[in-house]
Structures are given as structure tokens and as C-alpha cells.
N, C-alpha and C positions, 0 to 999 in steps of 0.2 A: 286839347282836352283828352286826357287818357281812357281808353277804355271805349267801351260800346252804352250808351245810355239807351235804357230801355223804359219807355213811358206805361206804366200799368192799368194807367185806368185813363181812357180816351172815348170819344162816342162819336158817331156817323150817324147821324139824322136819318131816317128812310124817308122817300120821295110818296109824294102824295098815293101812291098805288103799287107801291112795292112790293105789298102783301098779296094784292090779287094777280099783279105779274110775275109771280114766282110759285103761284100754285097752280093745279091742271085745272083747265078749263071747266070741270065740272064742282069744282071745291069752289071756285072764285065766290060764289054766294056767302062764304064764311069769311072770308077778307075785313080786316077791320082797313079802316081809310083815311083818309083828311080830305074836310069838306070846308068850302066856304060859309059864311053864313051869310045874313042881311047885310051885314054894316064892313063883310070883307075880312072878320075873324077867321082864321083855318081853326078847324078844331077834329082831334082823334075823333073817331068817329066808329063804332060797335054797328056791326051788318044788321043790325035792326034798326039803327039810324040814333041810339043814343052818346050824347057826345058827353064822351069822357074828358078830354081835357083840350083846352089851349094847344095848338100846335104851333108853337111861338119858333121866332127867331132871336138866338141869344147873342149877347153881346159880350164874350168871353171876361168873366173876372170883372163885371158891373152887375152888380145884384139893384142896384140902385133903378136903373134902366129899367129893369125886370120888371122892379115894381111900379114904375109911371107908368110904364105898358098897359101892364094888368089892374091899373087905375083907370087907365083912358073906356077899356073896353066895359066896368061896371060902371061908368057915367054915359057909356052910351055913343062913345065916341068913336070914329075909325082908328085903323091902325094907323101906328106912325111910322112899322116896320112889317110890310107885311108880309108871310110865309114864302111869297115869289121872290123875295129879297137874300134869300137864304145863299151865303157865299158857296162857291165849287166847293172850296178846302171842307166844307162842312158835312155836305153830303159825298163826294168822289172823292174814290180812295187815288185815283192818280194825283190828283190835284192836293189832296192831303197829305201824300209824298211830299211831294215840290212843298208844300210850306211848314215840315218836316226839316229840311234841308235850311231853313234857315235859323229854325228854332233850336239847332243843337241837338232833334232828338234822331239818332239812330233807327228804332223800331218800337214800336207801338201795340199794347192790346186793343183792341174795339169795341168797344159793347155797343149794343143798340142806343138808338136815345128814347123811343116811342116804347119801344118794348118792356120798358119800367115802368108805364103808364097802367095798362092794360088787363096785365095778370087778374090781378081780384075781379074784376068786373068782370071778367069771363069765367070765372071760376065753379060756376054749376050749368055753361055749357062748355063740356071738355073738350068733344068733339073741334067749336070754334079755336079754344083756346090752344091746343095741339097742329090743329091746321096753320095758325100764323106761327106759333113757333119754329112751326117747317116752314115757311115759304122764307124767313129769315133765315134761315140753316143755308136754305137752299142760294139765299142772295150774299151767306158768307162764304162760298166756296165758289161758287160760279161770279161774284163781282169782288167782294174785297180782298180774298185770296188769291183773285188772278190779277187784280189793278193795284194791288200792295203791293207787286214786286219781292216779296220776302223779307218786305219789313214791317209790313201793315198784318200781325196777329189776330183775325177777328173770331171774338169769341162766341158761339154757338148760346143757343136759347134751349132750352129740355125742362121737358117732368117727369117724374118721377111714379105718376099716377098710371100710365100704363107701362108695363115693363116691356112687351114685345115691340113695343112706339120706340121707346127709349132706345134698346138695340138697335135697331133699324137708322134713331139718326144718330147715334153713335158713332156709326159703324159708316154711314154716310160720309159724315166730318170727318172721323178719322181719312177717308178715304181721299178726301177734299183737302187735305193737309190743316184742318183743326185739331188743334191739341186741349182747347179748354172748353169750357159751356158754362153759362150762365143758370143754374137751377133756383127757382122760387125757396126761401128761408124761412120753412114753416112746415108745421103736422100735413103731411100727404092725406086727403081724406078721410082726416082723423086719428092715423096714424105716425107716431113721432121717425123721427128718421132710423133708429135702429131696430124698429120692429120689424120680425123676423121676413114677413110680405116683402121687403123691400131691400134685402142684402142680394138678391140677383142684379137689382139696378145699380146696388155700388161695384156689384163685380163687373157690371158691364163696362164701367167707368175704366177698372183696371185692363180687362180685356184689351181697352181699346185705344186703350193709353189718352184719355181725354181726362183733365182735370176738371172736376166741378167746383166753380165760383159762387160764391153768395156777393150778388152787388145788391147797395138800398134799391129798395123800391117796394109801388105799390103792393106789396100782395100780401100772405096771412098777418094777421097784426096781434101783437104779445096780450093789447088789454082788451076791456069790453069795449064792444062798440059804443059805448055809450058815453066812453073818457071822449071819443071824436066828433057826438054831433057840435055844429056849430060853426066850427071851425069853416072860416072862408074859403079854403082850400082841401076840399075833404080826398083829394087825391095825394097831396104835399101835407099831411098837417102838424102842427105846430108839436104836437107828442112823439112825430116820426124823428126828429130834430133833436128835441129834450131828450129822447129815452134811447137815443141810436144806438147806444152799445146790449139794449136789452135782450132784440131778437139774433143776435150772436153768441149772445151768453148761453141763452137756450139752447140753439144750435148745438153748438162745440161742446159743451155740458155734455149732451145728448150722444154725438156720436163717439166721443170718449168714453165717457163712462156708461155707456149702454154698448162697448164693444166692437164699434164698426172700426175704426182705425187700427185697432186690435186685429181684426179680422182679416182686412184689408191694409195688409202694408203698403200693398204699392200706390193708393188712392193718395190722390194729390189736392189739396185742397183750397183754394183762396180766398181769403176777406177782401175786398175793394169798396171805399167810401163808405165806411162805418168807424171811419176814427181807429186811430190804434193806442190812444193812452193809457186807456183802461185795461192794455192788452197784460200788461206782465201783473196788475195786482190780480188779474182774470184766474193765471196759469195760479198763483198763489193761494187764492180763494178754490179751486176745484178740486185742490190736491187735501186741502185743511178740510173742507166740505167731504168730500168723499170718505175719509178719515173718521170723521168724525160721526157722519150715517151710520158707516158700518158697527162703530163699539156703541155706538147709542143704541141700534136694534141688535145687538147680538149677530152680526150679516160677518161672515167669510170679506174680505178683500183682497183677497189672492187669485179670484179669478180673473183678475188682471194681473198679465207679466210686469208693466209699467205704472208708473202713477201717470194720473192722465193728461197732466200738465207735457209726460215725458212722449205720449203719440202726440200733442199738440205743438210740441215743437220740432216733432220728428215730421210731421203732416202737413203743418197747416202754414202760409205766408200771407201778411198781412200788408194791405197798401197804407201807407202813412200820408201827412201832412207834413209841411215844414215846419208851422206854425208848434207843432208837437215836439218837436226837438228831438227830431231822428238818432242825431249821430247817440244823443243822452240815451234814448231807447235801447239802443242797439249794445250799448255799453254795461246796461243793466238790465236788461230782459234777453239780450241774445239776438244772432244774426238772422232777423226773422222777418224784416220788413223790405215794402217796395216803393220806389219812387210812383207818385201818382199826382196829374194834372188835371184830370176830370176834365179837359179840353174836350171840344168847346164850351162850356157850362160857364152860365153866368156867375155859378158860384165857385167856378173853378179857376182857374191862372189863363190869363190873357198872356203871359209868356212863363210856359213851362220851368225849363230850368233855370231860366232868371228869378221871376217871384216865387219859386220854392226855395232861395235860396236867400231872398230878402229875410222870408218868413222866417225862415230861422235851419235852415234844409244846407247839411255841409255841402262844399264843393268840390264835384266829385275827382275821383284821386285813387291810388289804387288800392288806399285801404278801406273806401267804400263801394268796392266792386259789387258786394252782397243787397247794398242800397240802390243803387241805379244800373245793375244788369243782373248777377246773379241768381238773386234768389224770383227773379220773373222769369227769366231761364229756366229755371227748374219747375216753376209753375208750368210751364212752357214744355216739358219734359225733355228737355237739354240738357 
């Protein structure tokens, strides 16, 4: 196979006390955890004892699975698989190596798995919410960037709600050999991303040469709360699914055309598991839209060097699907996209670059360098 294949979006489960063995002794009270219950469910678990979610064992690319699981446990039943069962390869990065090496893939980014749970549920105690973000900082650099060997990428957790926090694990990572981080895809405290409060945290991004990623997950949500009661799953729910391209629209809208990418050249940005089809009608709609604001209210649009389509694809790389028809993507929107497995996720590929390539995912070659190494590379700051 030619070339370096580089997996963009991968996850590492954290071990039932991850968060309090990675923070100092006197924090561990703010540790969020995984607890048993009555019947042998693990479940995330908030230091006041409120459980947030399922702390499941998945069955890579059987969503099917998933769902007789999370059947059993509202009938009242034990597990059929239960969180002690959790394979090496899923939580250790040596052992994620090794079965690396048979999947074809080269090197890997990481994102947490639990750490997509959490975010909103802590979000008006920041203090906690900050504290586990570091104690994860702390176990990407002292465990997966030393057990990865220099092919396991794992990407940092940050917010953006305190700036001198921010530096500090910026500056941490950087130091730890992390290059990206994971930031929550939503108004900061009420504030949208290029309000003026908040351009120190993007410089600190470039300072420190770390890219900030948006992956799905729990946290600010685009409608009212009130599109979600109901829903069986109010952590996963069925809106977060249907409307997945919405809170990136927002996003990239935002720091486009409100100036930060403008601002900040060197800021590196990536999409992971938020779909990329909707990505090239996006760039087309922002530039039409922006256009068209400006001569409808009489607004100047020269205070952009660029249209904002043109920092979007100078800025930002987007992880894709196969099932999307990359190489078509790439042909008509531009070299803008990453190979991504979502391993181990049930909703994700049970073999990498096998089943992306069923789905409809070219095979890589060296005119798709930009698909399965380069442009993660460069997210990468390579």
C-alpha cells in the first residue's frame, strides 16, 4: 500500500478512574468516574454522584449490538457485556498499536471516548468541568503519547472559558508533544466564538502551535431545549443526528465571517464526525450569504481580505465518511478532507480501511495522499 495512512478520528475509552488518577490529590473530589450499579451497569458518573450515561462496551461497526444492550438494561436485565470486558486494544495505547499493525493503519488521532459525554452536564460547574479536562490532558501526554510510540496522536480536551487555563494547557500539550485539542462547538458563556474576550485563546492556539478540533458531542446544542425532551437518549439524541451539520455551520459561519481566521492565520482548524457532504454547498452558501447581508443593509464587505469560503479552505479539514463519496468530494469541493474510522464506535468501521472503502472510500494511492495522510498531517502541524 503506498503511502503513510493516517486514521483521523479514533477513540480510547478511559479506565474507570482515569480522571481522579491524573489529577493532584486535593482536585480528585471533582473527578467525574464509572460506577457500577445494582444489576452490574458501569455508568459515567458526575462527583455528586449523578449518572450521566451508560459506560458501555462497544462492538466496533454493530450498532445493532448497541441497541439489544441498551434494551436489556431498560427491561431490567444484566449486562450481556459488561464494562470489565472492555478489550486492551480499546483502552491501551500499546495494545492499540499492535492491532494497528494489522489494520493497515500507520498513525492514529485519539479522542477521548467518555469525554464527549460530559461537557454540558458540567457546564455551570466549571471549575469540575476544567479539572477533568486536565486530568485527560494530563493522561494524553504522560500515557497515550508515551504508549503510542509516535503513531498514536492524542488529541487534548480545552475551553475556552478561562483564557489563563487555556495557556497553561496549551502550553502543557504543546510541551507533551500534542499538537491538536479537542474544544466544546458552541457560544463560550454567552459569547460566540469571535467575540473580541476570546481572540487571546485563539492566539494561544497559534502560539502554541495546537490545533483546535470540534468532534460531535454532548455539549451547547443549536435549538431549544424543548425540540429534546423525550427523547430516550437525552445525551445521544435523535436531533443531534438529524441536524449534525447545524452546529458547524454556526461554528465556521462565525469564525469566518466574524474575523478570527482573518485574524489568525496560522490557527488550524478541524471537523471530525460531523459528516462532510454538506461541506462544499456550506463554503457556497457563506460566500452567497455574506454577499448578500452586506448590500441588503448597506454593510462595507471589504473588511475581509478573503471571501470566507477562501479562510475555510485555507483553515479548516474536514474528516469524511466513505459512504460520502470522498474521492467525488475532493474532485468538487477541494483537497480538504480526512480519512476517518471512528474506531472503536459501534457506529464506526469494525475494519478501518477495509469497510471505508466498501462504503464507497477510494483505495489509497498516491493521488489520495491528501485523503488518508496529508491533510491530517497538516492538521497535525506537519
Amino acid at each position: 500500500m503506498p503511502g503513510t495512512v493516517i486514521d483521523a478520528d479514533t477513540h480510547l475509552f478511559e479506565t474507570r478512574s482515569l480522571w481522579a488518577d491524573h489529577l493532584p490529590r486535593s482536585r480528585r473530589g471533582l473527578a467525574v468516574r464509572i460506577e457500577d450499579d445494582e444489576l452490574g451497569y458501569a455508568w459515567l458518573t458526575a462527583p455528586d454522584g449523578h449518572r450521566i450515561h451508560l459506560a458501555e462496551v462497544h462492538t466496533p461497526g454493530d450498532i445493532a449490538s448497541m441497541g439489544q444492550r441498551r434494551r436489556r438494561q431498560r427491561d431490567g436485565l444484566p449486562p450481556s457485556a459488561p464494562f470489565s470486558e472492555l478489550a486492551a486494544h480499546d483502552h491501551d495505547p500499546e495494545a492499540r498499536v499492535r492491532l494497528m499493525d494489522t489494520q493497515g493503519i500507520d498513525e492514529a488521532l485519539v479522542f477521548p471516548n467518555f469525554g464527549l459525554f460530559w461537557v454540558r452536564t458540567l457546564e455551570d460547574q466549571p471549575e469540575t468541568q476544567l479539572a477533568n479536562m486536565e486530568a485527560w490532558n494530563r493522561w494524553a501526554t504522560e500515557g497515550v503519547q508515551a504508549g503510542g510510540g509516535g503513531r498514536l496522536h492524542p488529541v487534548g480536551h480545552v475551553s475556552l472559558r478561562d483564557t489563563a487555563w487555556l495557556q497553561a494547557q496549551l502550553a502543557a500539550l504543546a510541551a507533551g508533544g500534542v499538537s491538536a485539542a479537542m474544544v466544546p462547538i458552541g457560544p463560550v458563556d454567552g459569547r460566540p466564538f469571535s467575540h473580541a474576550d476570546l481572540d487571546a485563546c485563539w492566539s494561544a492556539f497559534e502560539q502554541h502551535g495546537v490545533a483546535a478540533i470540534f468532534h460531535i458531542a454532548d455539549g451547547p446544542r443549536p435549538f431549544d431545549d424543548a425540540w429534546y425532551v423525550g427523547d430516550v437518549n437525552p445525551i445521544e439524541p435523535l436531533l443531534m443526528s438529524t441536524f449534525i451539520s447545524v452546529t458547524p455551520m454556526l461554528a465556521l459561519t462565525d469564525l469566518a465571517v466574524g474575523g478570527v481566521l482573518a485574524r489568525h492565520p496560522a490557527l488550524r482548524i478541524g471537523l471530525v464526525e460531523f459528516t462532510s457532504s454538506w461541506f462544499g454547498q456550506f463554503l457556497h452558501a457563506v460566500d452567497a450569504c455574506f454577499r448578500f447581508h452586506a448590500g441588503y443593509n448597506g454593510l462595507p464587505s471589504d473588511h475581509l481580505a478573503l471571501l470566507p469560503s477562501e479562510y475555510l479552505r485555507r483553515q479548516v479539514r474536514v474528516a469524511t465518511f466513505g459512504f460520502e463519496g470522498p474521492a467525488q468530494l475532493t474532485s468538487t469541493v477541494g483537497d480538504l478532507f480526512m480519512f476517518g474510522s471512528d474506531y472503536p464506535h459501534a457506529e464506526g468501521l469494525a475494519r478501518p480501511l477495509e469497510d471505508f472503502q466498501a462504503a464507497g472510500g477510494p483505495i489509497p494511492s498516491p493521488v489520495d495522499t491528501g485523503l488518508y495522510c496529508d491533510n491530517a498531517a497538516w492538521l497535525l502541524g506537519r
